[in-house]
Every structure is written in C-alpha cells, then in structure tokens.
N, C-alpha and C positions, 0 to 999 in steps of 0.2 A: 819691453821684454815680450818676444813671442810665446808663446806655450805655457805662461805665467798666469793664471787668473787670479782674480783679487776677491774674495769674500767678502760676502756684504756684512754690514758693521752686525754684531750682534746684539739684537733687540732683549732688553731685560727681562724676566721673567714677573707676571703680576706678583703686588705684593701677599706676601704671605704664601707662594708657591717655590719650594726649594726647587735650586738648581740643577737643570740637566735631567728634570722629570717633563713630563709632554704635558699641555696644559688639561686640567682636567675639565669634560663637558658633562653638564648634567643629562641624565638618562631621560630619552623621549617622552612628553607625557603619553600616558595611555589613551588610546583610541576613543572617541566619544562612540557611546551605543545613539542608537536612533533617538530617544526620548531626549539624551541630551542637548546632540544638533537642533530639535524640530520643536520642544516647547513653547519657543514665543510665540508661534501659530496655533498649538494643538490646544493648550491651556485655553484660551479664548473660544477655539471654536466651539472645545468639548461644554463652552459657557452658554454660546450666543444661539448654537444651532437647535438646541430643544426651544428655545425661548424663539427664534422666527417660525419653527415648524409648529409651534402651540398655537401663535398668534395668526398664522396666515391658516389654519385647520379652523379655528375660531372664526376668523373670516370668510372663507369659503360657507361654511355654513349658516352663517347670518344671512352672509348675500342671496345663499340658494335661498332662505325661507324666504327671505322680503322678494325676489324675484318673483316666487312660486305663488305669491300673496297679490302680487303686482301685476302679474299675465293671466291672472283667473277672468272669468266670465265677469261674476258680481260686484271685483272692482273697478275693473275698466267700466262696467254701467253703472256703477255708482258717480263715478269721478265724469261721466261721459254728462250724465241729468246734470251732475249740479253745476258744472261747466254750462249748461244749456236753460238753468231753470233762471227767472227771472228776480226771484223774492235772493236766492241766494248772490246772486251777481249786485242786487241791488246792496246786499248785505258788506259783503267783502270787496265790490269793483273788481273792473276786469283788466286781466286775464285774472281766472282763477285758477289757482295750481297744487296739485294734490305734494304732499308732503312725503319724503324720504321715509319714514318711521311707521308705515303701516302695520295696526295692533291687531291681531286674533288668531284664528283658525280656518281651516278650509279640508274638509275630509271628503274624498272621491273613493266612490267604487263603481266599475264601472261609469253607468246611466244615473248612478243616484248617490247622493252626499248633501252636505249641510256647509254652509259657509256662516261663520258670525266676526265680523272684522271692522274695526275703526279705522277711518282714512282722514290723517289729517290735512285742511285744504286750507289755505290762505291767498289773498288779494291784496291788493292796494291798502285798502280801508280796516284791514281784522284779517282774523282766523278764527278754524272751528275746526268741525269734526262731521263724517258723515258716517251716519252707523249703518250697518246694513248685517240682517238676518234673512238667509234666503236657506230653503231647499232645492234640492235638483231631485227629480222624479221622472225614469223615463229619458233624460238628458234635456229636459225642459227645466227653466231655474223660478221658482215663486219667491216670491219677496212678501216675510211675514212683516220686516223693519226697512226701511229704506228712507233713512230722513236725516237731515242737517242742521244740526245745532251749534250757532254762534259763541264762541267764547264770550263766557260772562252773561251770557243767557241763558233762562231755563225754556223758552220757547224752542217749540219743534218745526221743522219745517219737512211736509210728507213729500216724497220725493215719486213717489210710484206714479207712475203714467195712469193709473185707474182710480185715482182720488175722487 
C-alpha cells in the first residue's frame, strides 16, 4: 500500500509509570564549585608544600653555615697541615679527609674576627678531630689552638708551623 505507513510497535512504559505520561528525568545535578572539582590535588598540597618549603629552608641554611665554615681561611689550613703533617698521617693513614659535619664558629668584620671550630678528619686506620682557635687582626689569621686529637686519645698533636 502506497501512502500507508506503519507505526512502530509501541514500547511499554517502565514499571510504575502511568500511561501516556512522558518518562520522567531526574533534575541535573548542580554544578560542582571549584573546591569540589580540585580537592584531591589541593588537600595534599595545602599538606605537603609548607612541610618541603620548612625542610628545603632548613637546608639551605645548614648547607650555607657548613659551606661558610668550609671556605674559611682557618679551615682550609687546618685540614691543609694535617693532610701534610706526618705524626697525623702516621695516625689515621693516607688519604686523610676532613669530614662533612664541621662544629663552631667563625665572626668577620672587615680585617679582623675570631674563628673557633672542630674539623672532623678521618683515614684508613681511625678518625679524630682537629681544633683550631685562631684570630684575624689586620686580615692576618694567628693561631692560639691548632692541633689534632686522635679518637680515643687524650694526646695532642700541635699543628702550627712554629712549634
């Protein structure tokens, strides 16, 4: 039959929805605000980023002090003698090599300051400690303490070039 169309079978309506009504759809949920989308990120960071920024602040300044301890006049000749003295080489074997963890002080003004600092050194055969008390006068460094004592030892070893 031309100009006859045939309707498609009609489909039931779900249960529990009366006839001849349009199916009903639940209303959009509401829009998420920012804090909702972005929590699994923000929650963490607002944790983690005081705690990197505490710890790497903490470490800049450790590193500047042991740096600032480490490029001074007094320790580099301390660590320079006992690397070169012979009582101490004989003590620890060589190489001797100054330690990570250098302990004290060091005040400049201009020409003149006070250094008082322990440099831990070890070798092959032991470790120790080299103390060193010096003044700077003038921009010239004197050395009141400048000596190396052996862990487990109460002997001194003087380290100063004018012994």
């Amino acid at each position: 039959m031309i100009g006859s169309m045939t309707q498609p079978p009609a489909v039931p309506p779900p249960p529990g929805q009366p006839l001849g009504q349009p199916l009903s759809v639940p209303p959009p949920a509401p829009p998420r605000g920012w804090f909702g989308r972005n929590w699994k990120w923000f929650v963490p960071l607002v944790i983690v980023l005081p705690i990197v920024l505490c710890c790497g602040g903490i470490t800049l300044i450790v590193g500047g002090v042991f740096g600032v301890i480490k490029s001074s006049e007094p320790y580099q000749h301390a660590v320079a003698l006992a690397q070169a003295d012979p009582q101490v080489t004989a003590a620890l074997g060589t190489p001797v090599k100054p330690g990570f963890f250098a302990a004290g002080n060091i005040n400049l003004n201009n020409d003149d300051g006070t250094a008082n600092i322990t440099v831990p050194v070890s070798g092959p055969n032991g470790s120790g400690n080299i103390y060193v008390k010096a003044t700077k006068t003038d921009g010239v460094w004197s050395y009141q303490t400048l000596a190396f004592e052996k862990a487990g030892s109460q002997e001194r070893v003087d380290l100063r070039p004018e012994r």
